[in-house]
C-alpha positions in Angstrom: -27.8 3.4 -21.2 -27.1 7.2 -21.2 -27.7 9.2 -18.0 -28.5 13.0 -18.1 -29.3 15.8 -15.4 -33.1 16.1 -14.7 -34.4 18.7 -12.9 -38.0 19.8 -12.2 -40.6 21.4 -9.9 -42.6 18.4 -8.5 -45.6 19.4 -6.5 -44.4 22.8 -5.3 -40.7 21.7 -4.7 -37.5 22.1 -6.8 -36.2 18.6 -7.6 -33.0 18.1 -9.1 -30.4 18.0 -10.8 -30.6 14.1 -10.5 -29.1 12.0 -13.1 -31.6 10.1 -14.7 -31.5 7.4 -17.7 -32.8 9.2 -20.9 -34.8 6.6 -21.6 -36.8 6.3 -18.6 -40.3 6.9 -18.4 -42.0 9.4 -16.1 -44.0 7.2 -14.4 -40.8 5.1 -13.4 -38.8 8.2 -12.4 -42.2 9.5 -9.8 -42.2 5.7 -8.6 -38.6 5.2 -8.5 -36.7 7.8 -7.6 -39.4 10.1 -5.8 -41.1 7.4 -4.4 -44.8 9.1 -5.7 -46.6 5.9 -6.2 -50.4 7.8 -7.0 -49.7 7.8 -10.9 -50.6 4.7 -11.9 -49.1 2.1 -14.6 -52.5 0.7 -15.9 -52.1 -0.5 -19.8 -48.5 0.7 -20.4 -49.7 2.3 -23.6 -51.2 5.8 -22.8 -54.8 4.7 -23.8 -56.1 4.5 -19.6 -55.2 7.8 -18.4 -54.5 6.2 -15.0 -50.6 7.3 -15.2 -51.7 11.0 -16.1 -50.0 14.2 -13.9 -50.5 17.9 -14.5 -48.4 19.9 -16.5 -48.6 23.9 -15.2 -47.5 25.7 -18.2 -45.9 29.3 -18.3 -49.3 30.7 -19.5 -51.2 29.7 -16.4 -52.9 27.4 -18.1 -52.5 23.6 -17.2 -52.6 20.1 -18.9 -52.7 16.3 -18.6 -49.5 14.3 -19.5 -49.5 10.8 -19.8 -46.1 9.6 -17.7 -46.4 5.7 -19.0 -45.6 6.8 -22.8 -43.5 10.3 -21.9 -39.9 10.1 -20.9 -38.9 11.6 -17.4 -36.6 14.3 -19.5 -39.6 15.5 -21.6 -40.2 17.6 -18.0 -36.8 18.7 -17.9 -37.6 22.5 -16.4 -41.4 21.9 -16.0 -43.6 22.3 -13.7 -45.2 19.1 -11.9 -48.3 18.1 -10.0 -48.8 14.9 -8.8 -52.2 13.4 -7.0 -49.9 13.6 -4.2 -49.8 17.6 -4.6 -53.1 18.2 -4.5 -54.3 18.1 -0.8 -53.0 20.6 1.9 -50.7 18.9 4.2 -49.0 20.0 7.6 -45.4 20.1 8.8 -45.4 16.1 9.4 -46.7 15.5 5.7 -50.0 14.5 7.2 -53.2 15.5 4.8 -55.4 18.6 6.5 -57.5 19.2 3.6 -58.4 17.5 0.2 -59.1 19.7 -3.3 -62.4 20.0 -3.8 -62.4 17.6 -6.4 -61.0 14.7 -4.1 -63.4 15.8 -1.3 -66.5 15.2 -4.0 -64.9 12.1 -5.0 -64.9 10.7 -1.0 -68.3 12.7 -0.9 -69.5 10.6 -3.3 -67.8 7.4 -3.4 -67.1 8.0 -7.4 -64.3 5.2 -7.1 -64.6 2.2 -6.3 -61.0 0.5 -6.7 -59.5 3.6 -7.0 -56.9 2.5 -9.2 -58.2 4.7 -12.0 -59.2 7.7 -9.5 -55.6 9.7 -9.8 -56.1 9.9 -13.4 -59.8 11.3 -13.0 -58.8 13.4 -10.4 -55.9 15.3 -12.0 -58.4 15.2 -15.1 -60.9 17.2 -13.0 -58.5 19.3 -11.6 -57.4 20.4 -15.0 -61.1 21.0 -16.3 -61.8 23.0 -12.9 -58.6 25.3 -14.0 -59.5 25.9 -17.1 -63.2 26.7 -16.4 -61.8 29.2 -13.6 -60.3 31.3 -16.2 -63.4 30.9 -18.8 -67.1 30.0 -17.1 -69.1 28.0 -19.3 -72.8 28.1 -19.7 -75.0 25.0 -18.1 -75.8 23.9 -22.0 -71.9 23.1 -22.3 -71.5 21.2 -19.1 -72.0 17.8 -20.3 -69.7 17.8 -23.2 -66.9 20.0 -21.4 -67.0 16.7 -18.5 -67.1 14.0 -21.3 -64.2 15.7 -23.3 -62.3 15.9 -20.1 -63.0 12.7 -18.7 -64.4 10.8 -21.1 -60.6 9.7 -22.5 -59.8 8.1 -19.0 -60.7 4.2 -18.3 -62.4 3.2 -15.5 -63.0 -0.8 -15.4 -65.1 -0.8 -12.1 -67.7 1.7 -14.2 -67.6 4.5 -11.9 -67.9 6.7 -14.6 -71.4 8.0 -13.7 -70.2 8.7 -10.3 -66.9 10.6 -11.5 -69.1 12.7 -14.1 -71.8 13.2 -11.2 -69.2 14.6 -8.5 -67.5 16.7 -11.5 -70.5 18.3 -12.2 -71.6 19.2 -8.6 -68.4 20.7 -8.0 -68.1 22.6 -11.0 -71.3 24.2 -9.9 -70.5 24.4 -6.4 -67.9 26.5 -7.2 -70.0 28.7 -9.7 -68.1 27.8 -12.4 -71.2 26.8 -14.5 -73.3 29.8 -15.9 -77.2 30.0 -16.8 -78.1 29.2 -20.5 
């Protein structure tokens, strides 16, 4: 098996070049080699969502990639979040502050495994960044939180709880206009 350079920003933070097999999956390069265990490997397939991280595009908008199905070198010069990037940490590394869509989460006990809760969060987190840059109206709520959720697996069915904590944030942070 081939090896080739991989280099990346990963939660904020230049990473690379590292040699990397150019077969190797994403999710086995965070878990392996940067030791970010969040993503998880639920069905190996890219049909759960679980193993999902956030792709910041040039354009300043951002997007869900599935790392179980996507090789590590598809984010060769990319830009990375993790669930591991999301909170505010201090010098030590120790967590300060959650995103406000991991506080609602705790806030609301929307997991209750939480094996599938990385996958909704970064899911979230993407909807709340696109909805920064273009409000929607209240009537468009429902189906804007089911086409960005609704793609995810949850087998402890905390989906209403995910949806519920989406939507309460979402309007807490006035992103959810009358009509």
């Amino acid at each position: 098996m081939a090896n080739r350079p991989l280099h990346m920003t990963l939660n904020g933070q230049s990473v690379g070049p590292v040699e990397v097999p150019e077969d190797l999956p994403m999710i086995d390069y965070l878990h392996e080699y940067r030791n970010l265990t969040g993503s998880r490997l639920g069905c190996g397939q890219g049909i759960c969502h679980a193993c999902v991280v956030i792709v910041d595009n040039p354009d300043g908008t951002s997007e869900e990639v599935r790392t179980c199905i996507t090789g590590a070198h598809y984010f060769e010069g990319k830009k990375i979040r993790t669930i591991e990037g999301h909170a505010k940490r201090d010098e030590a590394g120790q967590v300060t502050e959650l995103n406000p869509i991991q506080q609602r989460f705790v806030d609301e006990f929307a997991f209750q495994c939480s094996y599938c809760a990385p996958g909704f969060v970064n899911a979230a987190t993407v909807l709340v960044e696109k909805l920064q840059r273009q409000p929607i109206k209240q009537s468009q709520l429902e189906a804007a939180i089911e086409d960005s959720l609704g793609h995810h697996i949850c087998r402890c069915t905390g989906y209403v709880r995910y949806y519920s904590a989406t939507r309460h944030v979402l309007t807490d942070l006035g992103l959810v206009k009358e009509g």
